[in-house]
TORZA-94759 format. One record per residue (C-alpha): residue in three letters; x, y, z. Coordinates in steps of 0.5 Angstrom, whole numbers, padded with zeros to 4 digits, always signed. Example, Ala and Ser with C-alpha at 12.3 -4.5 7.8 and 13.67 -1.06 7.14 Angstrom:
<vexros>
ALA+0025-0009+0016SER+0027-0002+0014
</vexros>
This chain:
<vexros>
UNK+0225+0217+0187UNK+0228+0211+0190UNK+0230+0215+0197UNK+0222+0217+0197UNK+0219+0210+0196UNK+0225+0208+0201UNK+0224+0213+0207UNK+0215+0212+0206UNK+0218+0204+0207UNK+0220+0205+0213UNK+0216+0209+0216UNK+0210+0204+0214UNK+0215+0199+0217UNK+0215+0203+0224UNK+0208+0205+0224UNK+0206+0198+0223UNK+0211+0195+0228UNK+0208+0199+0233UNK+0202+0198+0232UNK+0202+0191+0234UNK+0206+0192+0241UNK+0200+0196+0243UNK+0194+0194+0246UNK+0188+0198+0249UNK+0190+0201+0256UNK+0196+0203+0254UNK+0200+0210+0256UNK+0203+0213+0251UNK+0206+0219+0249UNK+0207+0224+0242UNK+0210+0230+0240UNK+0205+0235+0238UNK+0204+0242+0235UNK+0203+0243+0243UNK+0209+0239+0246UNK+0210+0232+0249UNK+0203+0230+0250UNK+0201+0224+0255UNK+0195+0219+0254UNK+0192+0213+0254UNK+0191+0209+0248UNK+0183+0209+0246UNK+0183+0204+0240UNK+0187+0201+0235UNK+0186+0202+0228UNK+0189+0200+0221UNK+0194+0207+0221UNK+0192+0211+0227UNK+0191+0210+0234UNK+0186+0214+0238UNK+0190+0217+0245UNK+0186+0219+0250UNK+0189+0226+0254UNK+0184+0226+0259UNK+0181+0233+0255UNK+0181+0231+0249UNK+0182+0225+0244UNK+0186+0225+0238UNK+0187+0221+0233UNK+0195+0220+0232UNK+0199+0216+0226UNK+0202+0211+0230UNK+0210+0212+0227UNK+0209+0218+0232UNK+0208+0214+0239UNK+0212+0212+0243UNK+0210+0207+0250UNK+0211+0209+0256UNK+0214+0205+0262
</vexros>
């Protein structure tokens, strides 16, 4: 039990840091069901941040979101 608490801790702590480094505009990228997948950041959320991909717009935890240069 105590692992769980500590690895859902953590994942808290990584989707809430990365939250605060992106902004609207921002490219990014995650690994979906289709591969790597490129977008810009759409909005900002409390949890989840929506990406525009150009065709689609997904709604992606923000633990999954990796900032491209």
């Amino acid at each position: 039990k105590m692992v769980s608490e500590r690895l859902n801790m953590q994942r808290t702590f990584i989707g809430k840091q990365t939250i605060r480094t992106l902004m609207k505009g921002d490219k990014v990228s995650f690994n979906g069901r289709r591969g790597l997948t490129e977008g810009v950041v759409m909005k900002v959320n409390i949890k989840n941040v929506v990406v525009d991909t150009g065709s689609t717009r997904w709604n992606v935890p923000a633990s999954m979101l990796t900032k491209v240069a």
